[in-house]
N, C-alpha and C positions, 0 to 999 in steps of 0.2 A: 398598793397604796398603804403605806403605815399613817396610821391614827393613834390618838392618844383620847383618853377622857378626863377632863378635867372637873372638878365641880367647879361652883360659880350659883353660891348661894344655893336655892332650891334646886336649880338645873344641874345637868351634866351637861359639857360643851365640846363635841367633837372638831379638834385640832389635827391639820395635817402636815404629820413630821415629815414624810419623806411619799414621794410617787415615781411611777416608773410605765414605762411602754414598751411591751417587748423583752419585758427584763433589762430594759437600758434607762437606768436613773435619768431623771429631768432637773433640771433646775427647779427651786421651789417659787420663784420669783411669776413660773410658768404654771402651776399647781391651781388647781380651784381650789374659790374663795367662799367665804359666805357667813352664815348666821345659822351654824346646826346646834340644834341641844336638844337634851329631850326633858321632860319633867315629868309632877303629876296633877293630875285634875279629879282628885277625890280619889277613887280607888281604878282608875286609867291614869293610860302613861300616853304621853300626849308628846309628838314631833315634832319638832319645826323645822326648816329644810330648807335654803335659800343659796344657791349656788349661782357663783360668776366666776368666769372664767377669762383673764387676761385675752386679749386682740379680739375674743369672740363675744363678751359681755355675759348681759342674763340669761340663765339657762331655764332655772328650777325655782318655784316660788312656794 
């Protein structure tokens, strides 16, 4: 899976560029979705993680 980080204000926001199965590119239309960043919360670094996944829905909260 290729990812990217983007900032987005205090966050970093991981974006997915490209994924694959088997080594066989997918459609990105097909690709999980979601609300990943990470940030901070004083001197910790704090995740959020929220994945959906076309035809299958919510995964990961």
């Amino acid at each position: 899976m290729g990812m990217t980080l983007l900032p987005d204000g205090s966050r970093l926001r991981y974006l997915v560029r490209r994924w694959s199965f088997l080594g066989i590119p997918l459609p990105k239309v097909l690709a999980p979705m979601g609300g990943v960043y990470e940030t901070t919360d004083g001197e910790q670094f704090v995740f959020h993680v929220e994945i959906n996944v076309p035809i299958i829905g919510h995964i990961v909260t």
